[in-house]
C-alpha positions, 0 to 999 in steps of 0.5 A, a space after each residue: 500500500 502507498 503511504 500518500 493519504 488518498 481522498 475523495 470528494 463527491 461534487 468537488 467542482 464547486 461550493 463546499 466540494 471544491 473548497 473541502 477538496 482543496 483544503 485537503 490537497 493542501 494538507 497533502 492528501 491526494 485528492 480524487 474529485 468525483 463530478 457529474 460535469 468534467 467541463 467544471 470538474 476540470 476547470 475546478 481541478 486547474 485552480 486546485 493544483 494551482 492554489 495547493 502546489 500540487 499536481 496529484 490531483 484526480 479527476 473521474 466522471 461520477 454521476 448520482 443520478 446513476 447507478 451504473 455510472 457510480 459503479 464505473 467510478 469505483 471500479 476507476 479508483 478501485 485500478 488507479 488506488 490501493 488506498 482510500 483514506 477519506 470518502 467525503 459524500 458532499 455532491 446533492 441536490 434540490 429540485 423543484 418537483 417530482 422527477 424519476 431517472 433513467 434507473 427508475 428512482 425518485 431523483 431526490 432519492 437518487 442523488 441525495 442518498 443512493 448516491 451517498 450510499 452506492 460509494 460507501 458499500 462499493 468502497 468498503 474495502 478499500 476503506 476497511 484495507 486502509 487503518 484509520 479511514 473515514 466517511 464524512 457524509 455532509 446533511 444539512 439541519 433541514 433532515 428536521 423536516 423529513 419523515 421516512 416513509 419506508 413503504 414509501 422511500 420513491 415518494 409516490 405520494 405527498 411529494 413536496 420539495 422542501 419536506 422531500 429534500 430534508 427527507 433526504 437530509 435524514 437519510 445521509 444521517 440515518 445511513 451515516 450512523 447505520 455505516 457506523 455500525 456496520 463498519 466499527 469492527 473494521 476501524 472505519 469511522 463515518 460522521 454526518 454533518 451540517 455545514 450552516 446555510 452557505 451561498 454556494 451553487 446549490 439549488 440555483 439551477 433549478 427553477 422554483 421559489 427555494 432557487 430564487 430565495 438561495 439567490 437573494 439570501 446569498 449575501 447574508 450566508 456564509 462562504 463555501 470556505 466557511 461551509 467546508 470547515 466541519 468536512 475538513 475537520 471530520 477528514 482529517 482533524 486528529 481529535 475525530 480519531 475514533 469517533 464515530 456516528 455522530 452529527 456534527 456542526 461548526 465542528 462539534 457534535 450536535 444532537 440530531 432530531 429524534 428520528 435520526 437517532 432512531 436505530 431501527 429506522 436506520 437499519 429499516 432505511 437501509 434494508 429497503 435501499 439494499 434491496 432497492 439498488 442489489 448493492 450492500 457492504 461486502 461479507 
């Protein structure tokens, strides 16, 4: 095995992504930005290497919204790298209204948690050959207006954008302690976090209310530099050593809403999302 620390970071091409991505190549990891858009990933890539001197920095297509195109980049990293030190699930979504992808999932669902999910599994033992690993899973407090519906996970019924996104956001929580668990024989730690209401990119794409007040507010947010501070912390601050299925905030641990700390919710979420992608963590 390498002795360079390898990282990912899903949706490191702009926002708090680029700005995680970049604090860890300066910190020496070499980092392995996984974007939907090569355009903007390769773009983004140019002024890391620029700002942190380095020249390590990767690029691989990884796209959410697709099952099989999350699998293509496992099995890329998995030929490139013997190592992985740090699975930062950052790349989501909101959207406006009720939409089904080409694999047949809510889009929402999609993104926001089988695309926190699918990596981590198919990962797994990378992360588990590597001493010391982590997964940073960044939520959001929005995950206190979601209610899981585990007959119910595609949101057939009473599909509201807001409620469906912090949904979701429950669901990087619940999938975030679930991992923990899974993995705590194997010395894998994995936190979730909220990284504060920060101007970046996100949702601005989109039509719909949520995208114009994301524009009018951004002034009064923080920075994506700001935002990014609690996954850096959880990827590499020593004090996280060892500590793991929590929910952490401006770098501390913060108590979670009540149905994130729901156990059985949690291994109920992720039966129902084994069975729904035919992917889980191996052995």
């Amino acid at each position: 095995m390498s002795d360079a620390r390898v990282a990912i970071v899903t949706g490191a091409n702009a926002g708090i992504g680029k700005e995680t991505a970049l604090a860890l190549a300066k910190q020496g990891f070499v980092v392995v930005m996984a974007c939907r858009n090569l355009d903007k990933g390769a773009a983004a890539k140019r002024d890391i290497v620029a700002m942190s001197g380095r020249d390590d920095v990767d690029l691989i297509h990884f796209d959410a919204d697709s099952i099989a195109s999350m699998r293509t980049f496992c099995e890329t990293f998995a030929e490139r790298y013997d190592r992985l030190d740090v699975l930062v699930n950052n790349a989501g979504v909101s959207l406006p209204t009720r939409t089904v992808n080409d694999d047949g999932n809510e889009r929402l669902l999609a993104i926001n948690h089988l695309g926190y999910f699918v990596p981590a599994c198919l990962l797994a033992p990378l992360l588990i050959a590597t001493p010391g690993a982590r997964i940073v899973n960044v939520a959001s407090e929005g995950h206190r207006l979601g209610r899981i519906d585990l007959d119910d996970l595609q949101r057939e019924r009473g599909w509201s954008a807001i409620p469906r996104y912090g949904e979701t956001k429950l669901m990087n929580i619940l999938l975030s302690n679930e991992l923990a668990r899974r993995l705590a024989d194997h010395d894998v730690i994995s936190n979730a976090l909220h990284p504060g209401a920060v101007g970046t990119e996100f949702a601005q794409d989109e039509d719909g209310w949520f995208s114009r007040l994301m524009k009018l507010s951004k002034k009064l947010l923080l920075t994506p530099a700001q935002g990014a501070r609690t996954s850096i912390h959880l990827a590499s601050s020593p004090d996280v050593a060892g500590r793991t299925g929590l929910y952490w905030s401006s770098c501390r641990p913060k108590k979670p809403s009540k149905a994130a700390r729901d156990a059985d919710l949690a291994r109920g979420l992720w039966d129902r999302t084994v069975a729904l992608t035919g992917i889980d963590l191996p052995g």
